[in-house]
ZAGU-240009 format. One record per residue (C-alpha): z, y, x; chain; residue number from 0. Coordinates in steps of 0.5 Angstrom, whole numbers. Each point is the difference from the previous one (the first is absolute). Layout:
<sites>
      Z      Y      X  cadena  num
      Z      Y      X       A  NUM
...
</sites>
This chain:
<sites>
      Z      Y      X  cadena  num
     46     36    -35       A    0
      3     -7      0       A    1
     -3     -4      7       A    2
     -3     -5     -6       A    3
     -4      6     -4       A    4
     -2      3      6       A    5
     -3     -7      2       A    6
     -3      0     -7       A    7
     -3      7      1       A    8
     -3     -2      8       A    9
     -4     -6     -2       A   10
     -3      4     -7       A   11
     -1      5      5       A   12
     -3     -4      6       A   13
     -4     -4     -7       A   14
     -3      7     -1       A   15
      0      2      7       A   16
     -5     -6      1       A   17
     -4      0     -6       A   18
     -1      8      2       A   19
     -3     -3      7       A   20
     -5     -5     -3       A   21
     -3      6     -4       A   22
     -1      4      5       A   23
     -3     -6      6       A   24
      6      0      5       A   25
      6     -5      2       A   26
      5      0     -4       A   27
      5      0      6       A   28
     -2      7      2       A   29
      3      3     -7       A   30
      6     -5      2       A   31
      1      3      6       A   32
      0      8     -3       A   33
      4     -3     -6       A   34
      6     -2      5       A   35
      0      6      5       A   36
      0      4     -6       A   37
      7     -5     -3       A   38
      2      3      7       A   39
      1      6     -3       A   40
      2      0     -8       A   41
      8      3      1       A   42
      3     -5     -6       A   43
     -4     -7      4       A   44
      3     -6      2       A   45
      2     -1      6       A   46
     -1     -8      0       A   47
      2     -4      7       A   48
     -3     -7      2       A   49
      3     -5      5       A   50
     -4      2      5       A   51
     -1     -8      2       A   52
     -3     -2     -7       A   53
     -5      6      0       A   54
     -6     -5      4       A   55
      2     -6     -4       A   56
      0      4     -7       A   57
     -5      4      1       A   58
     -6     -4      6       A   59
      2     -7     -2       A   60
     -3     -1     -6       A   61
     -6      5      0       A   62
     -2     -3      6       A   63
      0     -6     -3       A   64
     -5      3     -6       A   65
     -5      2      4       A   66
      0     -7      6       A   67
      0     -5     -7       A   68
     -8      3      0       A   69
     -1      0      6       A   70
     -6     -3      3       A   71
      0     -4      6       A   72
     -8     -1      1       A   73
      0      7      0       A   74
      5      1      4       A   75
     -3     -5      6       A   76
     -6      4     -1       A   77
      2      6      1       A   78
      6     -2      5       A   79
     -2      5      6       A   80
      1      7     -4       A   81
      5     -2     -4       A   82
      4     -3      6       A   83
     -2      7      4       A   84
      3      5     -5       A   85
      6     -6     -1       A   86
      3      0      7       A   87
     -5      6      4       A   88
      0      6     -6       A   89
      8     -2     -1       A   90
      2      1      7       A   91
     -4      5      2       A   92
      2      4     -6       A   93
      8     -2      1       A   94
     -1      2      7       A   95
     -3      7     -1       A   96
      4      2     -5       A   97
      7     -2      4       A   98
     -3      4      6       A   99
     -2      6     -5       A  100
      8      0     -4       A  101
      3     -1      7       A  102
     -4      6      3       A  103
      3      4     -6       A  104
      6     -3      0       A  105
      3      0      7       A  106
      6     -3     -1       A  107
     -3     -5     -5       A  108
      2     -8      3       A  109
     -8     -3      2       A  110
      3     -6     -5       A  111
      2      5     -5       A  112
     -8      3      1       A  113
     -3     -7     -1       A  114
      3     -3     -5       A  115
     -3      8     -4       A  116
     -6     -3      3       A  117
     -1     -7     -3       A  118
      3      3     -7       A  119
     -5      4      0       A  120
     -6     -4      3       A  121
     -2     -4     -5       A  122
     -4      2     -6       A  123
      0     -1     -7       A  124
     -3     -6     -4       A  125
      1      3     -8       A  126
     -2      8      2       A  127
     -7     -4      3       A  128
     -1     -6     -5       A  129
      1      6     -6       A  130
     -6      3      3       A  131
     -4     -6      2       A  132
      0     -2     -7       A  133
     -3      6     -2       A  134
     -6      1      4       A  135
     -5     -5      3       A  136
      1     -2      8       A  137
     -3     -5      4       A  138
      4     -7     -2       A  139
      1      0      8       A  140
      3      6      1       A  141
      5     -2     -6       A  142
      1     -6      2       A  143
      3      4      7       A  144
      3      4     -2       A  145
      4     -5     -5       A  146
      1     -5      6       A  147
      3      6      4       A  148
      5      2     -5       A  149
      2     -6     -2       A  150
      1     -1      8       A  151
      3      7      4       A  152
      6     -1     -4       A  153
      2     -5      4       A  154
     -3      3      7       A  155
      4      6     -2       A  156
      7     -3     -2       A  157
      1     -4      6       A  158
     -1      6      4       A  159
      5      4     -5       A  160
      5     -6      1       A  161
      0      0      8       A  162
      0      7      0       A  163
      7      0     -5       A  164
      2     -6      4       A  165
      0      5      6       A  166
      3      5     -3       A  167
      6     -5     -2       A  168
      0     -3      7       A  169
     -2      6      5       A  170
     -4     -4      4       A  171
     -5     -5     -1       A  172
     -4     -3      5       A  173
     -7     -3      0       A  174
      3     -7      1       A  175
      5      0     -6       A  176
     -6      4     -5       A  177
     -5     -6      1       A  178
      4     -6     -1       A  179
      0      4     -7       A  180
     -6      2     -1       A  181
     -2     -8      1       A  182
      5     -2     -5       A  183
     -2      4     -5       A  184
     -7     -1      0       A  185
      0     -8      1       A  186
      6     -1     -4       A  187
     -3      4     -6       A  188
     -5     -3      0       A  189
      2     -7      0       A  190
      6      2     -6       A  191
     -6      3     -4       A  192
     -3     -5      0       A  193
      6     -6     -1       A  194
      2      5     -5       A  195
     -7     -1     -5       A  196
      1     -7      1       A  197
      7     -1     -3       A  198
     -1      5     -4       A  199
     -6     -2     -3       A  200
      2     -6     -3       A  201
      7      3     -3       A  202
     -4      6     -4       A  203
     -5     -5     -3       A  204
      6     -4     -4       A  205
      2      8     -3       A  206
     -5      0     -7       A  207
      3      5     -3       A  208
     -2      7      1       A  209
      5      5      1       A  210
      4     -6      4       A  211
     -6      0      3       A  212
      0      6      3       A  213
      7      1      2       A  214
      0     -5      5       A  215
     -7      4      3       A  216
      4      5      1       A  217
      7     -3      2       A  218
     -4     -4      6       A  219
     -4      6      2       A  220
      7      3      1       A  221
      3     -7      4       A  222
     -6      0      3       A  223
      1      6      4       A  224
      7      1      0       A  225
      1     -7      4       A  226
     -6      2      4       A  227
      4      7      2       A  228
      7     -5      1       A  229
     -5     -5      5       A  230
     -3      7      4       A  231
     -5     -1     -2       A  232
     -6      5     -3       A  233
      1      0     -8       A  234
     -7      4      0       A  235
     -3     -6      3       A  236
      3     -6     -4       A  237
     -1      3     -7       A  238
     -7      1      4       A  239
     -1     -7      1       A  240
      4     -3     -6       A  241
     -5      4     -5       A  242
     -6     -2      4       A  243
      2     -7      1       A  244
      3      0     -7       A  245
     -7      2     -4       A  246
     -4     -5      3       A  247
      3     -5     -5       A  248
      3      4     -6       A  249
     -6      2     -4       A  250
      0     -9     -1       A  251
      7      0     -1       A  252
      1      6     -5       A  253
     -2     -1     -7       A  254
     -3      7     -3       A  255
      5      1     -5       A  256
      5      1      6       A  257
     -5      4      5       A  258
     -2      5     -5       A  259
      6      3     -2       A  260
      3     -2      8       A  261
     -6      5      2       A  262
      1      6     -5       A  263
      8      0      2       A  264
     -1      0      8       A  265
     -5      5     -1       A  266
      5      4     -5       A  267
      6     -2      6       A  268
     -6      4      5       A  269
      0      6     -3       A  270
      8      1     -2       A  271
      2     -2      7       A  272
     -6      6      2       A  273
      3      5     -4       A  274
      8     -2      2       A  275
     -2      1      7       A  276
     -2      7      0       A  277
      5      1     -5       A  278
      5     -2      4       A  279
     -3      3      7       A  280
     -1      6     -4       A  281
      8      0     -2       A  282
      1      0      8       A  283
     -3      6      1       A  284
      4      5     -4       A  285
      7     -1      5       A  286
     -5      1      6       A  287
     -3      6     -2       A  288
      7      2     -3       A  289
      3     -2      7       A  290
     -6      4      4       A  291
      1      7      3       A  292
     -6      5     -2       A  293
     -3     -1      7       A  294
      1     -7      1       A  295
     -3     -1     -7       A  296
     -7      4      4       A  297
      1     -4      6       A  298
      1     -7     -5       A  299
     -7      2     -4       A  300
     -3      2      7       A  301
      1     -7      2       A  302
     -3     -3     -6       A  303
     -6      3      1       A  304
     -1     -2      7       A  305
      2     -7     -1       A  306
     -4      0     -7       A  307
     -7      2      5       A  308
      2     -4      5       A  309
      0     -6     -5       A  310
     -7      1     -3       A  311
     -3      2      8       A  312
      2     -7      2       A  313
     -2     -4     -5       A  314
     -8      3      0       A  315
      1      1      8       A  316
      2     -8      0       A  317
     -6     -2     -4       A  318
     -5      5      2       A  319
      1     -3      6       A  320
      0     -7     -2       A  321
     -7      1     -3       A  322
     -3      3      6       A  323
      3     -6      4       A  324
     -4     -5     -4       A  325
     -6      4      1       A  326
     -1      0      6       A  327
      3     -7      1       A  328
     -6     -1     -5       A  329
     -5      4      4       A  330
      2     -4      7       A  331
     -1     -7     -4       A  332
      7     -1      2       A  333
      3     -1     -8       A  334
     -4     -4     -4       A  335
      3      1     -8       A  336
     -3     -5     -6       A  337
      0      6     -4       A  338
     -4      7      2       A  339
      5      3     -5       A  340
      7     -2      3       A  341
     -2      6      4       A  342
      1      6     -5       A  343
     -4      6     -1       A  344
      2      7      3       A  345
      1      1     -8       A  346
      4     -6     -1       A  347
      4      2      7       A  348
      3      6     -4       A  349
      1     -3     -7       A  350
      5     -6      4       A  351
      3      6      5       A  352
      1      4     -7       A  353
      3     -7     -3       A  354
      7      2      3       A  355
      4      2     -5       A  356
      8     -1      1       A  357
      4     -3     -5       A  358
      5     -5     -3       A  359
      2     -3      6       A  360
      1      6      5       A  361
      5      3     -6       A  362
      2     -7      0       A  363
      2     -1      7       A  364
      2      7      1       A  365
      5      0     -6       A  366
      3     -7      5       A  367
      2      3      6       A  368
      7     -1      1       A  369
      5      7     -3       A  370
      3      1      7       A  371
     -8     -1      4       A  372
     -1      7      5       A  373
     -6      4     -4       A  374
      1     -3     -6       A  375
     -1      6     -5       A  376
     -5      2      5       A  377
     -4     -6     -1       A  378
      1     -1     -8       A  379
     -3      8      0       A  380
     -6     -2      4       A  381
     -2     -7     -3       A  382
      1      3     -7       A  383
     -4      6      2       A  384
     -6     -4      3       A  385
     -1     -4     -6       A  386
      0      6     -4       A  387
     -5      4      4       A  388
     -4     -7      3       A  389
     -1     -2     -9       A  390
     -1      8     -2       A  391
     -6      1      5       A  392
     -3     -6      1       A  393
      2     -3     -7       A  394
     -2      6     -3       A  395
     -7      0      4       A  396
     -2     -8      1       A  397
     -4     -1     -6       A  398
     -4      6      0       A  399
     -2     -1      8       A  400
     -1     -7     -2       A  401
     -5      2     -6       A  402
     -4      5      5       A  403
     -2     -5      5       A  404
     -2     -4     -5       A  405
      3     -7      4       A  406
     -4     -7     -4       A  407
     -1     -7      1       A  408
     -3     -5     -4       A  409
      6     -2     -4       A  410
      2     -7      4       A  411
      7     -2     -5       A  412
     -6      2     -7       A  413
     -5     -6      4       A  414
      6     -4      0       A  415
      3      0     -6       A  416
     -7     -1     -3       A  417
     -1     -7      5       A  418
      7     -1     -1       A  419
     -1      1     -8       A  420
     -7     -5     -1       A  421
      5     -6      4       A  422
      6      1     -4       A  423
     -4      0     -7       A  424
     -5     -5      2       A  425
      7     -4      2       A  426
      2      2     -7       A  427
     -7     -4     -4       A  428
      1     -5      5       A  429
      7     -2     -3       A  430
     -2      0     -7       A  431
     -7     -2      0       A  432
      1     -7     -2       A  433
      5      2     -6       A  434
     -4     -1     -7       A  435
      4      4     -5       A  436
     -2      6     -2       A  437
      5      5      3       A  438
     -3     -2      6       A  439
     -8      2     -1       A  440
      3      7     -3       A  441
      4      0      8       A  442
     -6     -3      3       A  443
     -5      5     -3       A  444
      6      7      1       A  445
      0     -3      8       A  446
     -7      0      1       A  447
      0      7     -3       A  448
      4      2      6       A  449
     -4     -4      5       A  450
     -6      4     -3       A  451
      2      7      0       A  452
      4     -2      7       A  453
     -7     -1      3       A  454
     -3      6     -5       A  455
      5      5      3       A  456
      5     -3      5       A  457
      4      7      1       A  458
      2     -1     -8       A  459
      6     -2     -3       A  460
      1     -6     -6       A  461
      0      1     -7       A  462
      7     -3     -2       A  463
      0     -7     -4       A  464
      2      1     -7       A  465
      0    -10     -1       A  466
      6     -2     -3       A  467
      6     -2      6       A  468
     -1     -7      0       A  469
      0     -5      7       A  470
     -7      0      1       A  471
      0      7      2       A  472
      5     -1      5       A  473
     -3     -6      3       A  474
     -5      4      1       A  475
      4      6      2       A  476
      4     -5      6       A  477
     -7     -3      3       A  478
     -3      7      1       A  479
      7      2      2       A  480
      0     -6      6       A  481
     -7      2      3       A  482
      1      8      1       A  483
      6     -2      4       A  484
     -4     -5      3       A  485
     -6      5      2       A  486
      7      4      3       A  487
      3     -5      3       A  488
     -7     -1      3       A  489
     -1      7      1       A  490
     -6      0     -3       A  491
      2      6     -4       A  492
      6      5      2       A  493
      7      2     -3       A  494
     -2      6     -4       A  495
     -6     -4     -2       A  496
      6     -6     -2       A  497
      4      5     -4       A  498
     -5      3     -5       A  499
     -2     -7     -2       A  500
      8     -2      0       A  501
      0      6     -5       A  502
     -7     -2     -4       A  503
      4     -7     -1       A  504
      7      2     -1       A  505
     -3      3     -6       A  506
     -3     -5     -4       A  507
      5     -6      3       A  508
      5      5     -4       A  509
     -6      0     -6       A  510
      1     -6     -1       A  511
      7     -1     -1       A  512
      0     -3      8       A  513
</sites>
């Protein structure tokens, strides 16, 4: 087949792979996975290159975005010391461990060449995790860490992955030329995100047409990244902070007849760039295999699985030891949490340790290394292998362990929908009250209807308004818009809580011709 049906015949088969992944409860990354070690095999498959430069661009740039555009800074000031423990400790110990385990079953395996292996594989997997969250109940807290952390260790773990293939480049690197660096990329990163949302800003609310619309996100997602990597500075943590910075002042600037299709396009973009990347890295796996003796093929698994568990014992180590420590700094009186809850329960220990499937980014940086870097057949296989396992035993086993210890809370986003909704609806009359006419008695009438099953049901949804589009409603609309953003700016209410009531408005704005 020709490169353009077989790409046709990938994404209807990662289409079907998906929807077969819904019905039967796991993450989709997990048949994504299996999909590419089998590509690896077919005899008449492509064998696709990309430069390794552009991977991380093309593949973690605009999907980090995606996931840090949604995500909440209350949340992530709440819950700062978990998040920032498997950020920086869980990371480390993680790329440490598995360096030491390649280097003692690669001896002659460069201790650069072993680090860089274990910061590509350290950090997990947002989406295979997401996929399963979304199916199940858990603790709002515990999502919420496990967000912050994924959005997060990609950035911990990539400036470990570039010291380590500047060591290699280098053959030598000192304490005194690695802290320069990492000070620079973690201040400068910082300070151009944030310039970067603030000129930025301003020059995307001028675009009014959809289509342009999203072509300039997606362009600036790129120049974004790409002048980060020129400055040495860390992309991962730019796009972070651009997308956190950029979000804060978006839903005000961005009417929703541009944010609904921008949303379903990056979603849609998401899920492409998921199945190119396990598509490609599977098409590298075919030459390698190839290349392998039969005993050197037994020796590369072997690995495999060794590396594979030291991955998954690290990590629940890490946090078996994280909470003990809390406990006793609790019972001493030397730790006093706002919260009882910020320390997790055994149960809730073990779904965060299980949460650590790899993906998109491991393959990502993987497929980066340079062609001439020592290992790097080794480090491809290994880094493909560990995503496979890590997404078919936890991925696979995630949603029954969570099912069975039965892990509830009292549901914080659905309180604060129902507050953010009663504020946003009684804004909504406020506008509207003086209006005489007859229209405005039926929306007055069809928004006090919301008000009373809002205080009858708070965990229900709306009904949608069937009222002719006319101006009245979206004034009315652009009131209630003004004083959710305001509850979020006050941080009365949080960002997932913002963004259901963004979509509930977004719907009736569209309603009515807005």
């Amino acid at each position: 087949m020709s490169t353009f049906e077989w790409i046709i015949a990938l994404l209807l088969g990662a289409v079907a792979l998906s929807a077969l992944a819904r019905r039967i409860k796991v993450p989709y990354p997990t048949f994504l996975a299996i999909g590419g070690a089998l590509i690896a095999f077919v005899p008449s498959s492509p064998t696709w290159t990309l430069e390794p430069d552009l991977a991380l661009a093309l593949f973690v740039a605009p999907v980090l975005l995606d996931a840090a555009f949604d995500t909440s800074l209350r949340d992530l000031r709440n819950n700062w010391v978990p998040v920032s423990t498997l950020v920086v400790a869980a990371v480390g110990l993680t790329t440490a461990g598995v360096a030491y385990v390649a280097h003692r079953l690669m001896p002659d395996m460069p201790w650069a060449a072993a680090v860089a292996l274990g910061a590509i594989v350290a950090p997990p997997d947002a989406a295979a995790a997401v996929a399963i969250l979304s199916q199940v109940k858990l603790p709002h807290r515990m999502v919420k860490v496990l967000e912050g952390e994924s959005l997060l260790n990609d950035a911990s773990a990539l400036l470990i992955y570039r010291i380590a293939v500047g060591a290699v480049a280098t053959e030598h690197l000192t304490w005194s030329q690695v802290a320069p660096t990492m000070a620079l990329a973690l201040v400068g990163s910082v300070i151009t995100g944030l310039a970067a949302a603030r000129i930025i800003a301003p020059m995307m609310e001028r675009v009014t047409e959809a289509p342009s619309a999203i072509i300039v996100q997606f362009a600036t997602t790129f120049m974004i990244w790409i002048g980060a990597e020129h400055l040495g500075l860390s992309g991962i943590l730019t796009i972070v902070i651009y997308a956190i910075a950029l979000a804060r002042t978006a839903p005000a600037r961005m009417p929703a007849r541009l944010r609904v299709p921008s949303y379903a396009v990056w979603e849609t973009t998401v899920f492409v760039l998921n199945v190119l990347a396990f598509m490609l890295i599977g098409m590298q796996m075919r030459p390698i295999w190839t290349r392998l003796d039969t005993d050197v093929r037994w020796e590369y698994c072997v690995a495999a699985a060794w590396i594979l568990l030291t991955v998954v014992l690290v990590r629940l180590s890490w946090v078996t030891f994280y909470r003990t420590t809390l406990r006793v700094l609790i019972a001493h009186n030397l730790y006093h949490p706002k919260d009882p809850k910020q320390v997790a329960s055994p149960k809730g220990g073990l779904i965060i340790s299980w949460c650590g499937m790899r993906g998109l980014v491991t393959l990502a940086t993987a497929f980066a290394l340079p062609e001439n870097f020592p290992y790097r057949d080794f480090i491809v296989f290994i880094a493909f292998a560990v995503v496979l396992g890590s997404l078919i035993i936890q991925g696979l086993t995630l949603r029954p362990l969570i099912l069975a210890f039965d892990l509830k809370d009292d549901d914080p986003v659905g309180i604060e929908v129902a507050r953010g909704r009663a504020v946003a609806y009684r804004a909504a009359l406020d506008a509207i009250e003086s209006d005489p006419s007859e229209e405005a008695e039926i929306l007055r009438l069809e928004y006090r209807a919301i008000l009373m099953q809002t205080e009858t049901d708070p965990n229900g949804g709306i009904a949608s308004g069937e009222l002719p589009a006319d101006p009245l409603r979206r004034r009315a609309i652009e009131a209630a818009r003004k004083s959710i953003f305001d509850l979020r700016t006050t941080e009365v209410i949080g960002d997932d809580a913002f963004h259901r009531l963004e979509e509930e408005l977004d719907r009736a704005e569209l309603s009515a011709g807005g």
